[in-house]
C-alpha positions as CSV (number, residue, x, y, z in Angstrom):
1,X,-42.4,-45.7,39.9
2,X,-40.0,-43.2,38.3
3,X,-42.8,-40.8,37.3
4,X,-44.1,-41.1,41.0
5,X,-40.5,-40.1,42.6
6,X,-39.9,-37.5,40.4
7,X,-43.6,-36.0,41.2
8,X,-42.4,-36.0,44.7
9,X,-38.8,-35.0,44.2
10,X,-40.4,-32.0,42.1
11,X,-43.0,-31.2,45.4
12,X,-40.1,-31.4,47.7
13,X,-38.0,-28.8,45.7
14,X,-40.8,-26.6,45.8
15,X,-41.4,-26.7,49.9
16,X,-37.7,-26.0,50.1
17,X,-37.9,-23.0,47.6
18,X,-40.8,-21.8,50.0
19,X,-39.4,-22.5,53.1
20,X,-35.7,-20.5,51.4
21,X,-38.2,-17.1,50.3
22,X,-40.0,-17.4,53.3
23,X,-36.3,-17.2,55.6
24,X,-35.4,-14.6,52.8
25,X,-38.9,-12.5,53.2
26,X,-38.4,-13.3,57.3
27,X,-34.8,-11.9,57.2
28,X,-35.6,-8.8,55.6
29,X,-38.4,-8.4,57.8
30,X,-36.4,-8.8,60.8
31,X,-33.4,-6.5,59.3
32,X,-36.6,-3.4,58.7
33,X,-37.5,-4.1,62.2
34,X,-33.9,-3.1,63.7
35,X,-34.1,-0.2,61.1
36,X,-36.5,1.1,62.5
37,X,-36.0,1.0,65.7
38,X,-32.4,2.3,65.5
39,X,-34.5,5.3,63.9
40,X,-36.5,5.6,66.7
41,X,-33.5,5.3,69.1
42,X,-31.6,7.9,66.6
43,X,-34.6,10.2,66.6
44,X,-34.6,10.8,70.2
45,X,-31.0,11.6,70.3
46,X,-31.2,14.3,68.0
47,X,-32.2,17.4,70.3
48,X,-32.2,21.5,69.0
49,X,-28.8,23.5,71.1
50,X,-31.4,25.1,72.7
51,X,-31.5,22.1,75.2
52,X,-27.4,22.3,76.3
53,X,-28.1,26.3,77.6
54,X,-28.1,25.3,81.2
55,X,-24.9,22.7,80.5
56,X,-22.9,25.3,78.6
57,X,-23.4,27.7,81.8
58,X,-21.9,25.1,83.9
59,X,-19.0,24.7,81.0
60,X,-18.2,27.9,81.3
61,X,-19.1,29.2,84.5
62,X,-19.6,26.4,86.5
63,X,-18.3,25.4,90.1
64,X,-14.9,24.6,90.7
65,X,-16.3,21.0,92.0
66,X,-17.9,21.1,88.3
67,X,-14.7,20.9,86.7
68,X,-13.5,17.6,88.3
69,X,-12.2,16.4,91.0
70,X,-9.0,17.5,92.6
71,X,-5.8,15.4,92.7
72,X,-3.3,14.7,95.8
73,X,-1.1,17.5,94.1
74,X,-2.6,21.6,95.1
75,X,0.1,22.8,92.0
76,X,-2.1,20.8,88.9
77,X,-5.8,21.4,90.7
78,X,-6.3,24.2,87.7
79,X,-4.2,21.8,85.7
80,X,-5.5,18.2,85.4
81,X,-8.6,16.8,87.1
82,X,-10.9,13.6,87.1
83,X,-13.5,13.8,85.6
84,X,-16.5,11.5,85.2
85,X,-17.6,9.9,81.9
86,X,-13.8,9.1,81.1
87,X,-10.7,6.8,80.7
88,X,-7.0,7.3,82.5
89,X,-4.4,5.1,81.1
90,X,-1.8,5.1,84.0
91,X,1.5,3.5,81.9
92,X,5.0,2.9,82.8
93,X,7.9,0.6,83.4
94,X,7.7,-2.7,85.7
95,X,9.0,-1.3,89.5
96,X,7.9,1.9,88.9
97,X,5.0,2.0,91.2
98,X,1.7,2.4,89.1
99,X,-0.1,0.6,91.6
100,X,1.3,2.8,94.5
101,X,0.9,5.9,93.1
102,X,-2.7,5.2,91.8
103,X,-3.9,3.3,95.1
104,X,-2.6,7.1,96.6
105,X,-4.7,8.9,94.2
106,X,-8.0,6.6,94.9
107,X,-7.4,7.1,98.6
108,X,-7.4,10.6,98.0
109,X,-10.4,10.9,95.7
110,X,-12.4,8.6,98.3
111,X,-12.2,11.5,100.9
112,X,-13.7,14.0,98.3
113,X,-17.1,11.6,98.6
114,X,-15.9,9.3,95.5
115,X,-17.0,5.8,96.3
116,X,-14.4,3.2,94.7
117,X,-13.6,-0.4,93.8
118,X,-10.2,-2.0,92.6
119,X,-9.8,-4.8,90.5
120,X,-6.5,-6.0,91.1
121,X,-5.8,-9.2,89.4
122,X,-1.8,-9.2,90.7
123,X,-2.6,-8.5,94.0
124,X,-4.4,-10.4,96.6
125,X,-7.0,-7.7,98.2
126,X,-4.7,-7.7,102.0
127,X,-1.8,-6.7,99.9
128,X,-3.9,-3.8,98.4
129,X,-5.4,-2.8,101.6
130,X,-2.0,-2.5,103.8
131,X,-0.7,-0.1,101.4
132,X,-3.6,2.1,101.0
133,X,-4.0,1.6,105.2
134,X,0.2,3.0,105.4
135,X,-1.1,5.7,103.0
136,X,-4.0,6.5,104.8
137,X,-2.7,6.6,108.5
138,X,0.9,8.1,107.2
139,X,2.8,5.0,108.7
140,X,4.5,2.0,107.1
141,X,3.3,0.0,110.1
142,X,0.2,1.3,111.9
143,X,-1.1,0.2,115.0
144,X,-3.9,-2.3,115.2
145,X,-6.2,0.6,116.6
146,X,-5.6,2.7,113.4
147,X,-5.8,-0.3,111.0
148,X,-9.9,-0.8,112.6
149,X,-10.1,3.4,112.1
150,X,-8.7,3.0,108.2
151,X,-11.3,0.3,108.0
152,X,-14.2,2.3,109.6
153,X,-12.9,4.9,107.3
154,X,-12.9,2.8,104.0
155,X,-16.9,1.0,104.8
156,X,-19.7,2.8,102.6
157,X,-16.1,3.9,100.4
158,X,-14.2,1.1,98.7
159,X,-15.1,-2.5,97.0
160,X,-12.7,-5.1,96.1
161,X,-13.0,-7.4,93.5
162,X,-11.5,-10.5,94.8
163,X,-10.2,-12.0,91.8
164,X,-6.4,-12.9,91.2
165,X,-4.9,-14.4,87.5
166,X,-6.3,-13.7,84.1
167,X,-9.4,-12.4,83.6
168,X,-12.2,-12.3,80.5
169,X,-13.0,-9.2,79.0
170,X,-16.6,-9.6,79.7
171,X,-16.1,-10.4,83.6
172,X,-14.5,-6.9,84.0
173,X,-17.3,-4.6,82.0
174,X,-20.0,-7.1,84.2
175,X,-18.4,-5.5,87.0
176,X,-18.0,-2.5,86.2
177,X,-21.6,-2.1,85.4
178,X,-22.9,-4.0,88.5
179,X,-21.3,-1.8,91.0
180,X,-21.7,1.0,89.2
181,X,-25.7,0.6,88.7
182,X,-26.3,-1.2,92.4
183,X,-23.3,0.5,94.7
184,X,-23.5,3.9,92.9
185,X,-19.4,3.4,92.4
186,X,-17.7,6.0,90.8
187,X,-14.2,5.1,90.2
188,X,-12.7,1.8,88.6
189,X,-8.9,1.0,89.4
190,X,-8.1,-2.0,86.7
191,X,-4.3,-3.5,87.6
192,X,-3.9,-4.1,85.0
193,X,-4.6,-4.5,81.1
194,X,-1.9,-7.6,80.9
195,X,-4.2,-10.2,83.1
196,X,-7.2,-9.0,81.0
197,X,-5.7,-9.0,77.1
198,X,-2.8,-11.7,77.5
199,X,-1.6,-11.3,74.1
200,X,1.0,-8.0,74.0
201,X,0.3,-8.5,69.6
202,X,-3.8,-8.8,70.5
203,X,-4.2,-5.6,68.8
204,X,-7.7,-6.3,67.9
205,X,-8.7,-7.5,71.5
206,X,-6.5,-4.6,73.2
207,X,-8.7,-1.9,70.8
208,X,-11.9,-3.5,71.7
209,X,-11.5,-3.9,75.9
210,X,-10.1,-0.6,76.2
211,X,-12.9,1.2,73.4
212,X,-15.4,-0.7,75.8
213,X,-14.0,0.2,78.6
214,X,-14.1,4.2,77.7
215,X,-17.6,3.4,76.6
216,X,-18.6,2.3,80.3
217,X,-16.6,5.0,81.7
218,X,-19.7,7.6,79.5
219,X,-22.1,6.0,79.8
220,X,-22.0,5.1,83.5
221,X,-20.8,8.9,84.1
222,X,-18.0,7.0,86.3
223,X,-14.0,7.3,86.0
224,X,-11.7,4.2,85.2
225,X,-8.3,4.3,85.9
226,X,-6.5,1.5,83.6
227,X,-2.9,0.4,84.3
228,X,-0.8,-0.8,81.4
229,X,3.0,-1.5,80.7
230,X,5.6,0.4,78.9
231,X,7.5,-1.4,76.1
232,X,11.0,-2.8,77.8
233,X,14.0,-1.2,76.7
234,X,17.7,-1.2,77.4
235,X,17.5,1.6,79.2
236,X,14.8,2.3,82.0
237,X,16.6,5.9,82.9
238,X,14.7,7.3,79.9
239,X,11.3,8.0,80.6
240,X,8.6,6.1,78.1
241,X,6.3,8.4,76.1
242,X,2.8,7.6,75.0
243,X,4.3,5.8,71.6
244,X,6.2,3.6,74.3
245,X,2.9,2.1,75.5
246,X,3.1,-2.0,74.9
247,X,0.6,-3.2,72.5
248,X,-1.4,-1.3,69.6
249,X,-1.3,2.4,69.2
250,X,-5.3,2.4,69.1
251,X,-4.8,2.5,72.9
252,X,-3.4,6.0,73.4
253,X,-6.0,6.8,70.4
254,X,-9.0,5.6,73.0
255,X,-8.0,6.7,76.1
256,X,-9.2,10.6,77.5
257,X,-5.9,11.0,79.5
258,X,-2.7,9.4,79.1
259,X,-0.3,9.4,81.9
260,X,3.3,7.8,82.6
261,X,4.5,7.4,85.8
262,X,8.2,7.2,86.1
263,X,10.4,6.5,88.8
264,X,13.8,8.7,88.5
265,X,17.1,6.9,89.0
266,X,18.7,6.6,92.3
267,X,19.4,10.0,93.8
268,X,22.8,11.1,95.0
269,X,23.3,11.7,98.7
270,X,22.2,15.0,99.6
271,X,20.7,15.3,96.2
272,X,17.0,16.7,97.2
273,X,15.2,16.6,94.0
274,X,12.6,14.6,93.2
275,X,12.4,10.9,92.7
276,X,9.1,10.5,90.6
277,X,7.8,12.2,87.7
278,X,4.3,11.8,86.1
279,X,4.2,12.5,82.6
280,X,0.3,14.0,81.3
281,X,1.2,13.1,78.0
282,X,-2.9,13.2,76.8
283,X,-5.6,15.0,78.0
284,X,-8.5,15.3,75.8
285,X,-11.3,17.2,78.1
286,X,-9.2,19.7,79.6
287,X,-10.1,23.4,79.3
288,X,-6.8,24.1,77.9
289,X,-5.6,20.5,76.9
290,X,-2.7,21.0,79.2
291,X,0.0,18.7,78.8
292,X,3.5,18.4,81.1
293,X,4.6,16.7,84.1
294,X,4.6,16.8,88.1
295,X,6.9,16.5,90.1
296,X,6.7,13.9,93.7
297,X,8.9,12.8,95.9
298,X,8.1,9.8,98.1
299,X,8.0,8.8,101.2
300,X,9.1,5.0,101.9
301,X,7.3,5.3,105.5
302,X,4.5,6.6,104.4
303,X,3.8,5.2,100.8
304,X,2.8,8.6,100.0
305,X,3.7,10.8,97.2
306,X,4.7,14.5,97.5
307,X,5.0,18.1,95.8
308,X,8.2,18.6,97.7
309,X,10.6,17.6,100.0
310,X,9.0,19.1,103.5
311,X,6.2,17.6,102.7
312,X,7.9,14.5,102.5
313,X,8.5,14.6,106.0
314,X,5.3,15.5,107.3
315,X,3.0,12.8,105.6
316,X,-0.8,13.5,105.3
317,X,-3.1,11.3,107.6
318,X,-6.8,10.5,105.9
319,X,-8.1,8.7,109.3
């Protein structure tokens, strides 16, 4: 009987030896396979300069709507523009309006033929909505007539992703890519980073959402506009820099433009300078890389944000 078992003890090793070479022989197989077709894929991707003649006009000689699209602000249109395939970082200190300011910049963009969708995830959309409807009619409190004309205005122009609390990484680049692909939008506001990545030490998940996220941005050819926080000091009447950003450094390291919006501290009376600055601290596409800040001053009846102080009292009105 002992003879007999070990016979089939001896078979059974063999079948699993098998079975183990045949997983081994399958593996490498299946490891070839993806060689080769990463080849392939690689292959195609490998093109002579001759085929980047007609891009490199455009580089150099291109249309001014070539270059990007303009901002609210006429003094940085040679300056700074937004462009598509890339990542804005908008940083800054709690209270300093990052949402304000960038809903004003996506208003703006939308009547340049932009189509838009914000993914507010600290803001319920109605809260969103009445402060780009005050920045868009040039009134804190616009008449029921103009709030249906903002809303004609904003149909064909702006989605809003109705989503409120934390949010998975994955849900936002679904998103992204949805409405991008199937609504042809071309600029992503994310408010903000802190709802998607809760952890301000998640380094590794900070790199990877915001590396994906600049990833989208090329590949879909649209703009994302990402708002993140500034460390918390002592002192909020010094501006934060791009080191200041809270969480890894890899996120200033990913990003195509860096910007910090910072809200000046209480003016004066009679002082007329400014009340906002916004720092371009990065700018990795620009002609000239510029780098520096604009000055705005706002308008609390308006919501909007200004070169100067006539403006100020003369708001812009979008519908």
């Amino acid at each position: 009987m002992s003879g007999s078992l070990s016979s089939i003890e001896k078979t059974a090793a063999q079948v699993l030896e098998l079975r183990k070479s045949r997983g081994r022989h399958e593996a490498t197989g299946e490891k070839i396979d993806a060689y080769m077709a990463s080849r392939h894929a690689d292959a195609a991707l490998v093109k002579p300069a001759e085929d980047f003649r007609e891009q490199l006009h455009e580089e150099f000689h291109g249309t001014d709507e070539a270059k990007g699209l303009r901002l609210p602000w006429r003094g940085v249109a040679d300056k700074w523009r937004v462009r598509p395939g890339e990542l804005t970082i908008w940083s800054g200190f709690n209270g300093h309006r990052k949402s304000m300011v960038t809903g004003f910049v996506l208003l703006d963009l939308l009547t340049q033929g932009e189509k838009g969708c914000v993914l507010s995830f600290e803001m319920k959309p109605k809260k969103t909505l009445r402060r780009m409807a005050s920045q868009a009619v040039g009134v804190k409190q616009p008449t029921a007539a103009y709030i249906d004309k903002f809303m004609d205005f904003m149909a064909g122009k702006l989605w809003i992703y109705d989503q409120q609390g934390n949010v998975n990484p994955e849900r936002v680049y679904g998103v992204i890519t949805y409405c991008a692909e199937q609504l042809g939008i071309t600029q992503f506001l994310v408010d903000s980073m802190m709802k998607v990545v809760e952890g301000e030490d998640d380094y590794n998940g900070q790199k990877s959402f915001t590396g994906r996220l600049q990833n989208l941005a090329r590949d879909l050819n649209v703009h994302v506009h990402l708002i993140t926080h500034a460390k918390k000091t002592g002192d909020e009447t010094k501006r934060p820099g791009k080191q200041d950003n809270r969480g890894s450094g890899t996120i200033v390291d990913q990003t195509d433009n860096f910007v910090t919006v910072f809200r000046l501290p209480e003016l004066k009376e009679g002082d007329s300078g400014p009340d906002h600055l916004l720092y371009v601290d990065k700018q990795r596409n620009a002609e000239d890389g510029w780098e520096g800040h604009i000055a705005l001053w706002f308008d609390e009846n308006s919501l909007q944000f200004h070169e100067n102080s006539f403006e100020r009292t003369k708001p812009r009105r979008y519908v």
